[in-house]
N, C-alpha and C positions, 0 to 999 in steps of 0.2 A: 616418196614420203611426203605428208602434210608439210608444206614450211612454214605452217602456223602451228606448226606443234613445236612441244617447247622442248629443247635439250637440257636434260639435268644432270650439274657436276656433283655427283657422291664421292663424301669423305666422311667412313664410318657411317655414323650416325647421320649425319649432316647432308644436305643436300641442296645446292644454290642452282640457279636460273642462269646458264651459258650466258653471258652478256660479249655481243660482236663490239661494241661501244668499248668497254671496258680493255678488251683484248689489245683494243688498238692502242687505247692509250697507254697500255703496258708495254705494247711493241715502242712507240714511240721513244722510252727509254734505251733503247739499243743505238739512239742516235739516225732511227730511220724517220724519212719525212712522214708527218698525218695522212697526207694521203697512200703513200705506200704504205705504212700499215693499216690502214683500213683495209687495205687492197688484201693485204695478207689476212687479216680477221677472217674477211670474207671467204677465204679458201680454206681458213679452218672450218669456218661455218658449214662450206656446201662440202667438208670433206667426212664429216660428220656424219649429216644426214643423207649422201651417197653410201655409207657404208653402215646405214640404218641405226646408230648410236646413239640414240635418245637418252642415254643413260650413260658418263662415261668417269670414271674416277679419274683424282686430279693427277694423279699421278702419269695414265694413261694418255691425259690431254696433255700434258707437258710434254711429252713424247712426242706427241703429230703436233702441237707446235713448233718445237724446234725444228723436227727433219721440216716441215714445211718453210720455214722460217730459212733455213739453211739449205734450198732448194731456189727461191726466189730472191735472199737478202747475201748469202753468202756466210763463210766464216767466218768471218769477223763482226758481221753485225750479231752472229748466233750466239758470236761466245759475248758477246755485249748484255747482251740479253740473260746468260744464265749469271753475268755479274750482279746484273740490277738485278736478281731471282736472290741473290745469296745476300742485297741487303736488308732483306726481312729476316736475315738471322742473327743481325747485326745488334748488340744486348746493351747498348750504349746512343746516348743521341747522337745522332750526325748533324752538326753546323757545319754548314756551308758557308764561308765570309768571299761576295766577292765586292772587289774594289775596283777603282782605276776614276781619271778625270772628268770632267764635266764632258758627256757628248757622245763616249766611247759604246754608250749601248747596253749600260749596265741594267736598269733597269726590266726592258727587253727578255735580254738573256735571261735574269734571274727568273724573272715572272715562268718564263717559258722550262729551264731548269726543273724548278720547281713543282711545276704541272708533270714534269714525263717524270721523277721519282716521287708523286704522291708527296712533296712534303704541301701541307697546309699553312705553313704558317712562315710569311715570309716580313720582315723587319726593314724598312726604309731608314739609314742615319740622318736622310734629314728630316723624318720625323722625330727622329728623338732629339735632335736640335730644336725643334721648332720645341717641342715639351719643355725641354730644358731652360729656352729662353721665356716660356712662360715662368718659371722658378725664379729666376735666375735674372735679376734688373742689370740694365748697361753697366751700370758701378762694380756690379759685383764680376759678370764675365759677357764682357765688352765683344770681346770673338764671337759670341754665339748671336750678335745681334746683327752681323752681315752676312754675307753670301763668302761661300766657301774660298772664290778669287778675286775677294776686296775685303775679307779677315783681316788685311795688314793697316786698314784703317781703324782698326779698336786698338792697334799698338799703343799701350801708354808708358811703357820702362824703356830706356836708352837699349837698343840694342848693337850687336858686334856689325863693325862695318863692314865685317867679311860676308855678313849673313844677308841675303837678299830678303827684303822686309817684307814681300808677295811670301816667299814661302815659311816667314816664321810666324804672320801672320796665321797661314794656312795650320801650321806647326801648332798654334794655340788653339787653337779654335778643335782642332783632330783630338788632342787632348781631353781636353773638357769631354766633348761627344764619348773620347772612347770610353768613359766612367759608366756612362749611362750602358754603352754599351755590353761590359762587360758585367754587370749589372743585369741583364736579360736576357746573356748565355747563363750566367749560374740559374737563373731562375728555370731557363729550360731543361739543362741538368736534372737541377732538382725534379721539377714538374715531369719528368724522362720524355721528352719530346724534340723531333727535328725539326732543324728552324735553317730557314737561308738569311742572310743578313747583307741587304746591298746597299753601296752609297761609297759617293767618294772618301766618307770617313774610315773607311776600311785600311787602315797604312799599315803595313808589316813594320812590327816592332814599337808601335802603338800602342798595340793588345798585349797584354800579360795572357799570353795562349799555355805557358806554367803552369796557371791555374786550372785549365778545365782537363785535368787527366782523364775526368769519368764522364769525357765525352772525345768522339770524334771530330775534332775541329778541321775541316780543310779550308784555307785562305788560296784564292786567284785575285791574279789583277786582270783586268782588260786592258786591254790596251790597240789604239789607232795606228799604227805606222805610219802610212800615208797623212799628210797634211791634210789636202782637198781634201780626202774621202771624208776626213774626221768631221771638217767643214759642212758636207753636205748632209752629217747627221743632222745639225741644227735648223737648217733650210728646211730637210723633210719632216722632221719634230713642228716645225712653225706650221707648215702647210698643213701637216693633217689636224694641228689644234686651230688652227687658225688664228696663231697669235703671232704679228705680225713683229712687237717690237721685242717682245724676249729675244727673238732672232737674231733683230739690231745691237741688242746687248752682250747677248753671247760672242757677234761677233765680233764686237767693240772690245770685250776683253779676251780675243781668242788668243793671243800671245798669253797671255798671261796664264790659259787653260793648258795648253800645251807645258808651260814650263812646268806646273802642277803637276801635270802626268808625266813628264820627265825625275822628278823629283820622288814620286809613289813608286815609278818602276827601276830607280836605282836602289831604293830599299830593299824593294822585289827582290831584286837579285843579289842587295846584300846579306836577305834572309832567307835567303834559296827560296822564294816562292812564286811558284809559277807563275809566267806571264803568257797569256791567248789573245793571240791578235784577233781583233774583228775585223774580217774581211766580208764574209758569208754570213747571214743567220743560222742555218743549218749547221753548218763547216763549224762554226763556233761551237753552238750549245754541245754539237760530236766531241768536240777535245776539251769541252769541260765536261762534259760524262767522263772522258776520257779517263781525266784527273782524280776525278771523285772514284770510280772502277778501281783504281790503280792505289789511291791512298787507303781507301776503304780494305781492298785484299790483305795489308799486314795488319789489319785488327782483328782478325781470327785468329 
């Protein structure tokens, strides 16, 4: 057969342009790497036009997707796949909130999250810090005009000297943000669209999550185990922007960053919500699909 001829998926009436591109980045929501789904695209592709199917309903293609899919990726990544396949039936928006401390790879993860379930539109909280403290003068909310682990120098009321002033610092400043933030869940709600929402302002029990019944809300923290490793996120962050003294500051306050994430991940687990170590980029983004698979199933 031509392999410049073109394969068309018919549904009814309708009929679209096989896209090998697209397949994959749909495989890659199963938690498999870019390159092994391309790899499998391709075997859908040549398996196609080996058995002369210029034309094939989508129904049909779903079919020799899978068995192909569950022939080179295994059962587990198969049924991964027909997960992500069921949340296009899903009649509510799915938010994603992930958290965790300055380092741990959030940003990363989400961006990459985001790409393998099609969500578009993805919310940084210290963007909406930075918005807010445009609003918002030192006088009015002092928190919003430092960095997330030096918040406890906007401290201006006496506080408990049981309360460590790093994290109530942190405490107000999460506060304020979360306004904003839950503020731009209701509005996607409303607007019925999925959204991921990352940043260290993510704290379980910050969020009044009460409110958004008419959406799928899932919260993850990330989180670093290892000391070093966490360490060497900022080192390889420096190198590849090429800034040398964030680096210097990150590490200057890394006590302080860790105690933060100590602090985020004992809420985690005082509001039962999951924590995913970064060890692996892959390994990760696999057991937050994981999560999102797994919350998303009791909302049918």
């Amino acid at each position: 057969m031509d392999p410049q001829k073109r394969i068309i998926i018919t549904d009814k009436k309708h009929g679209l342009p096989f896209s090998k591109g697209l397949l994959a980045k749909s495989i890659t929501a199963a938690g498999i790497s870019p390159k092994m789904a391309y790899h499998i695209a391709e075997l859908v592709e040549n398996y196609l036009r080996k058995k002369n199917l210029l034309t094939v309903k989508s129904k049909q293609l779903k079919k020799i997707i899978l068995d192909i899919l569950l022939k080179n990726a295994g059962s587990d990544k198969t049924e991964k796949y027909k997960r992500w396949q069921t949340l296009g039936k899903l009649e509510k928006p799915l938010i994603i909130l992930v958290g965790g401390t300055t380092g741990v790879g959030k940003s990363t993860i989400a961006s990459e999250t985001a790409h393998r379930l099609a969500i578009n539109r993805i919310v940084s909280t210290d963007a909406v810090r930075e918005v807010m403290r445009a609003v918002f003068s030192p006088d009015v909310a002092p928190a919003l005009h430092e960095s997330s682990f030096a918040a406890y120098k906007a401290i201006r009321t006496p506080i408990d000297e049981k309360i460590d002033p790093i994290i109530a610092g942190f405490m107000e400043q999460t506060a304020v943000v979360s306004v904003g933030l839950e503020a731009i869940i209701q509005r996607a709600i409303n607007e019925n669209y999925h959204m991921l929402i990352e940043g260290i302002h993510v704290v379980p029990g910050f969020l009044n999550l009460g409110l958004f019944s008419d959406a799928l809300v899932i919260p993850l923290i990330i989180a670093v185990e290892d000391e070093n490793a966490h360490k060497s996120h900022f080192y390889i962050r420096g190198v590849q922007t090429h800034e040398l003294r964030p680096f210097e500051k990150y590490i200057k306050n890394f006590d302080t960053i860790r105690k933060i994430g100590f602090y985020i991940e004992g809420l985690a687990d005082k509001h039962k919500v999951s924590i995913i170590q970064s060890f692996n980029l892959d390994s990760t983004i696999s057991n937050v699909l994981d999560k999102v698979y797994e919350s998303s199933a009791s909302a049918y």
